[in-house]
C-alpha positions in Angstrom: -66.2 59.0 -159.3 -68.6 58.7 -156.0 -68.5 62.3 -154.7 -67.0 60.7 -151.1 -65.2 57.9 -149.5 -66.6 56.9 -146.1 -63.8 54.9 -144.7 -64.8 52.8 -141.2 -61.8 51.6 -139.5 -62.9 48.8 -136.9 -61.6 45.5 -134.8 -64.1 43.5 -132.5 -67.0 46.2 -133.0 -69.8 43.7 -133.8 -71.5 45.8 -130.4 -71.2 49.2 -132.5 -70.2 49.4 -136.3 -73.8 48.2 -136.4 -75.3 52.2 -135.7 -72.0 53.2 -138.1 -73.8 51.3 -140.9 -77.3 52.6 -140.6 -76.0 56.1 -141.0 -74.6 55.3 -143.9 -77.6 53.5 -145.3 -80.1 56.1 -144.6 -78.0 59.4 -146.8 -80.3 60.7 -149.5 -77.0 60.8 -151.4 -76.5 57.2 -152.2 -75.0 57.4 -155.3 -72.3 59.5 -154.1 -71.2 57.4 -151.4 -68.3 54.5 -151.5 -68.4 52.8 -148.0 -65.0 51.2 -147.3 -64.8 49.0 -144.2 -61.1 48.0 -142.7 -61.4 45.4 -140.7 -58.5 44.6 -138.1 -59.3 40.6 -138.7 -62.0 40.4 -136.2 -63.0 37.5 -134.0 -67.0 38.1 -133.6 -69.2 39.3 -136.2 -67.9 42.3 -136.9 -67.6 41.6 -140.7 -70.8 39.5 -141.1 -72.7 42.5 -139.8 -71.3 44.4 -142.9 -72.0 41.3 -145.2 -75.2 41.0 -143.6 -76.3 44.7 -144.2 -75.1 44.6 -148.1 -76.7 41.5 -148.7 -80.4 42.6 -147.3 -80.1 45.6 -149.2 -79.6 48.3 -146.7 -76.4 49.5 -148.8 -78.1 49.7 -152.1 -77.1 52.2 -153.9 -73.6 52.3 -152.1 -70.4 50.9 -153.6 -68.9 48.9 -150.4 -65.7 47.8 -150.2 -64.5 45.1 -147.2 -61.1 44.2 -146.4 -60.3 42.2 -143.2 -56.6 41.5 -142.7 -54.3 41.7 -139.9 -52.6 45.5 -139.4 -50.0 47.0 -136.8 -52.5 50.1 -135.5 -55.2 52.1 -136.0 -53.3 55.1 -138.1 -51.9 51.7 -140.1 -55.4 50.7 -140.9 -56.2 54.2 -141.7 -53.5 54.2 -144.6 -55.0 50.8 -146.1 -58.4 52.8 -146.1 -56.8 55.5 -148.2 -55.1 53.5 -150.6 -58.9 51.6 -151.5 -60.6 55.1 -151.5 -61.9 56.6 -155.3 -63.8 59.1 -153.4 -63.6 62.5 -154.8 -63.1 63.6 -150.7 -62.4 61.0 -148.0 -64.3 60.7 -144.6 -63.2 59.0 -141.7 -66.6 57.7 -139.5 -65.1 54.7 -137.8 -67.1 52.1 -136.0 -69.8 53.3 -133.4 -69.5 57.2 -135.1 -72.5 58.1 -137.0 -73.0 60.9 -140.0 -75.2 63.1 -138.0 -78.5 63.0 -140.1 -80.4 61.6 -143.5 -79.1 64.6 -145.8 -75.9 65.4 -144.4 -73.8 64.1 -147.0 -76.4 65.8 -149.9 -76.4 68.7 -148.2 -72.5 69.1 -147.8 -71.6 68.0 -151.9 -74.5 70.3 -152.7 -73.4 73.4 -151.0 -69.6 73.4 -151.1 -68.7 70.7 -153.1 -65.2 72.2 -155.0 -63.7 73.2 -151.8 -60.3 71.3 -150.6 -61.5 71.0 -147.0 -64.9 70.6 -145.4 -65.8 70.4 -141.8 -68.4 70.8 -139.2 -69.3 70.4 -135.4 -69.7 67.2 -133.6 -72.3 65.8 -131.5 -70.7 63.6 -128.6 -73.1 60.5 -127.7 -73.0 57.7 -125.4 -73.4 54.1 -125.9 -77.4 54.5 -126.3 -76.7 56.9 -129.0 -78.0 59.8 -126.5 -76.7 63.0 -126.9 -74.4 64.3 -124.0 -73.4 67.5 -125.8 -70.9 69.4 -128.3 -67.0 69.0 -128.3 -65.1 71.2 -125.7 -63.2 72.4 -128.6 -65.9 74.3 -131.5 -64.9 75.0 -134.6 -63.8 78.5 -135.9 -65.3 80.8 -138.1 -62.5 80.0 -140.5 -60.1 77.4 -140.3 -56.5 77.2 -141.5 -53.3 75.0 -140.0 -52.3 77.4 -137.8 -55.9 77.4 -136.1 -54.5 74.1 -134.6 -51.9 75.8 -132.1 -55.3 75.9 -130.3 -56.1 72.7 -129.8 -58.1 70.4 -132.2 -60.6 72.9 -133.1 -62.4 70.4 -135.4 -62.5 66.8 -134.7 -61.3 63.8 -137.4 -64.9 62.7 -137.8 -66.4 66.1 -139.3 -62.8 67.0 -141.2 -63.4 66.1 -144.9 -60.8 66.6 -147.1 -60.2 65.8 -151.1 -58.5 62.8 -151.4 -55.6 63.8 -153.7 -54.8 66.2 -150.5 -54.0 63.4 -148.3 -51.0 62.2 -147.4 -50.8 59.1 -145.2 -50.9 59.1 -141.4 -47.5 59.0 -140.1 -47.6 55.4 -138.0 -44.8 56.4 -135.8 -48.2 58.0 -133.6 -50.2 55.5 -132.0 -53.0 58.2 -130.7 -52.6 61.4 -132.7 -51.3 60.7 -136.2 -54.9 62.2 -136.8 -53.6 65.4 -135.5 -51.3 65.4 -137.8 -52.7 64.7 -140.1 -55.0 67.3 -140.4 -52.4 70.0 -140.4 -50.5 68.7 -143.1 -53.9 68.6 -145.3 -54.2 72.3 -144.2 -51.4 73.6 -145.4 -51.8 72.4 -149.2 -55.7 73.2 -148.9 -57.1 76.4 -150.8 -60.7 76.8 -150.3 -61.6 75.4 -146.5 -65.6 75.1 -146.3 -67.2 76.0 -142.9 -70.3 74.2 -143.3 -71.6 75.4 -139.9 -73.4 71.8 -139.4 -73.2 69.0 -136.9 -71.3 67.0 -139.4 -70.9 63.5 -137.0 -72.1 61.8 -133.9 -69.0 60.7 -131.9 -69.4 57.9 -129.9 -67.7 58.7 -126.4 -64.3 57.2 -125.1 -62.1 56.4 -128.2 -58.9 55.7 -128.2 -57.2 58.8 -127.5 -59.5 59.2 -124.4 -58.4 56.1 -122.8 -54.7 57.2 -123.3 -54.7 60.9 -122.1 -51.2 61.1 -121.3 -49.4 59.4 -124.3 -51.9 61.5 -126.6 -51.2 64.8 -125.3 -47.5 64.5 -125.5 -47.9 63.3 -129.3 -49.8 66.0 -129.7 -46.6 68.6 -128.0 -44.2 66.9 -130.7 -46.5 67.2 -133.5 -47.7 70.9 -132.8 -43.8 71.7 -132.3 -42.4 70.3 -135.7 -45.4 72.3 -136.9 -45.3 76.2 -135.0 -42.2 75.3 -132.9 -41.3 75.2 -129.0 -42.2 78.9 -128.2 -45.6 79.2 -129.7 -46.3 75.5 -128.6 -45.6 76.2 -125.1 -47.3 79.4 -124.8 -50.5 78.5 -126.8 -51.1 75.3 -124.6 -51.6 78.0 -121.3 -55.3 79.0 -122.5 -55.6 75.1 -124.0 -54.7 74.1 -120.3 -57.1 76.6 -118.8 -60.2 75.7 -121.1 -59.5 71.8 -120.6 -59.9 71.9 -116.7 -62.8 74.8 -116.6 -64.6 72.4 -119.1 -63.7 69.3 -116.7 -65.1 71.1 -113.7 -68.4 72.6 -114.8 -69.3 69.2 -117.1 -67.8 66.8 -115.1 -66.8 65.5 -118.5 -64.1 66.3 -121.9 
């Protein structure tokens, strides 16, 4: 068994999965890696730059996996993702995101390979790759579900979690099934590994950004089925506060 399932979920990203793939080809941890692409039945090259990359050898040492089929959403493609994983722990980097360096996937199996969760910081970049700075939201000192009421302290591209943890994303949430997601794995999870690195580079303006409004009231359903109306409403005063201050001294969230 490959010690983790990288799982790139993509559509039309001939212009980014590119950068995706190269951080995957350069881990010193090869042999523990099975890279799963889901493809969304592209139009451009999208798949051919994944073909291309395993043929010239840049994936050596990887076990790849491509499927490229028609699906109703991202959270929908996520699921098909799971299903094909083997991975001892699963890792969401979809196309554009980057693992942040050479060693990051030896040095996370190395040092707290056994625990149920792992997760990290995250490095937001723009389309040249250049760094703009860290996520609004940092992670905690220690993280359990209820560290969520806060906000999403740790982003879905440095949350990885043991696959036989995961449950699938719930596809009635077109922007934050991830969310979810994440709290469910939470709850069942023992031993949750602060590995107190820069585990991913996100690539700025995803999905949820482009769709603010729907996201955030997803996100107000999903945190009340979870710690209920009162401690919803009240905990989303200081998210509320932080989200503006962050807005007006960055110019950016």
């Amino acid at each position: 068994m490959r010690g983790v399932s990288v799982i790139t979920v993509c559509r039309n990203a001939e212009a980014t999965i590119g950068r995706t793939i190269e951080s995957v080809s350069r881990q010193t941890a090869r042999g523990e890696i099975e890279y799963i692409v889901v493809d969304g039945l592209s139009g451009d090259g999208t798949v051919g730059i994944v073909r291309d990359a395993e043929t010239r050898g840049k994936l050596e040492g990887v076990e790849v996996r491509v499927v490229s089929e028609r699906d109703t959403g991202i959270y929908d493609a996520m699921n098909k993702g799971l299903r094909m994983a083997t991975g001892e722990y699963v890792w969401f980097v979809n196309a554009g995101d980057e693992i942040a360096e050479a060693d990051t996937v030896e040095k996370m199996l190395k040092g707290w390979r056994g625990a149920d969760v792992l997760y990290g910081d995250t490095l937001i970049v723009d389309d040249d790759g250049r760094a703009i700075g860290q996520r609004r939201l940092s992670p905690p000192e220690e993280l359990t579900w209820r560290s969520f009421r806060r906000g999403m302290l740790v982003s879905h591209q440095s949350f990885v979690a043991r696959r036989e943890l995961c449950p699938e994303y719930d596809t009635q949430y077109k922007y934050s099934a991830d969310f979810d997601w994440c709290v469910k794995i939470l709850k069942k999870a023992g031993k949750v590994a602060n590995t107190r690195m820069t585990l991913s580079r996100f690539l700025d303006g995803g999905m949820t950004k482009h769709h603010i409004a729907e996201g955030l009231k997803e996100r107000f359903r999903i945190m009340t089925g979870h710690y209920g109306i009162v401690k919803t409403v009240w905990s989303h005063i200081p998210i509320a506060v932080k989200f503006f201050w962050f807005w007006i001294t960055k110019g950016w969230f």
